[in-house]
C-alpha positions in Angstrom: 79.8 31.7 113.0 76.3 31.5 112.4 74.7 32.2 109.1 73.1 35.5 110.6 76.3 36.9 111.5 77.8 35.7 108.1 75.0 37.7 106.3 76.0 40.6 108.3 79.5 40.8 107.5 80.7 41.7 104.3 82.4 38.4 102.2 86.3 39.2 102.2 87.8 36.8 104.4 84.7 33.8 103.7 85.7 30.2 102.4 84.8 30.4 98.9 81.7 28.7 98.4 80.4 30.8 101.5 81.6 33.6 99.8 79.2 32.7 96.9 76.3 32.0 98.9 76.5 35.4 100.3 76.9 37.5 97.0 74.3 35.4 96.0 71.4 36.3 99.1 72.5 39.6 98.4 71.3 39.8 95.1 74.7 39.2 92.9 73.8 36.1 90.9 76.7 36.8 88.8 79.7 37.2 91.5 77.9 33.9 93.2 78.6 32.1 90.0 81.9 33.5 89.2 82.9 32.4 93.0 81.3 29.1 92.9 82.7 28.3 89.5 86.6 28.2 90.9 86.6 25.1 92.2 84.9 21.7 90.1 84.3 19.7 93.5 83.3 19.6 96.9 81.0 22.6 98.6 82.1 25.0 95.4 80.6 22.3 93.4 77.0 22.1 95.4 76.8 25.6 95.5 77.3 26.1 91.6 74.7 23.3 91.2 72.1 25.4 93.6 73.1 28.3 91.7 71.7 26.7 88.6 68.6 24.8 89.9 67.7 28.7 90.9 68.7 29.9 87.2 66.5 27.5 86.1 69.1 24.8 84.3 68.3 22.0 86.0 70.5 19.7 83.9 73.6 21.9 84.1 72.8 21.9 88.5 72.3 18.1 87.8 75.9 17.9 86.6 77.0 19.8 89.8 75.0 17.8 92.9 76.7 14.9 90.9 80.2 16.5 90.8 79.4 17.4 94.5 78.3 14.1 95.4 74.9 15.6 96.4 71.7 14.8 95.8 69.2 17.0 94.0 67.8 19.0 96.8 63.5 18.8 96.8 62.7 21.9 98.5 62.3 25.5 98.3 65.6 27.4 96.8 65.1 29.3 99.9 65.1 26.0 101.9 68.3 25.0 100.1 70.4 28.2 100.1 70.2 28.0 104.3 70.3 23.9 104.4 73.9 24.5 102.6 74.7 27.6 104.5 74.4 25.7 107.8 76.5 22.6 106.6 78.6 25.0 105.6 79.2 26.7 108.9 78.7 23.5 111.3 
């Protein structure tokens, strides 16, 4: 699946943290969080923590890249939400 055709489906049937990087390109910040927030490790994890660094907490997304084992990503949020999508998908 590519992230295109992920974006054109609907998010029923999507691993979690896909799931929240979906509601959250289509405008649900809330249901991102509330998907993200299931799971205290692994891609769950790095999702909540980009979910934060775009709410603006960066020490509360510092806690999740570390509880992700990722590092801070540098970029544009944009940059970020797709750079995790891929992984996510490859």
């Amino acid at each position: 699946m590519t992230v295109d055709e992920m974006m054109a489906g609907r998010p029923e049937g999507l691993p979690r943290a896909l799931r929240a990087l979906w509601h959250d390109a289509h405008g649900d910040w809330n249901a991102a969080h509330e998907a993200a927030q299931v799971e205290e490790f692994g891609d769950c994890a790095w999702v909540h923590a980009y979910l934060h660094r775009k709410e603006g907490d960066v020490g509360n997304a510092g806690y999740w890249y570390g509880r992700a084992g990722k590092p801070v990503f540098r970029g544009s949020l944009e940059d970020e939400w797709r750079f995790i999508a891929e992984s996510l998908l490859s």
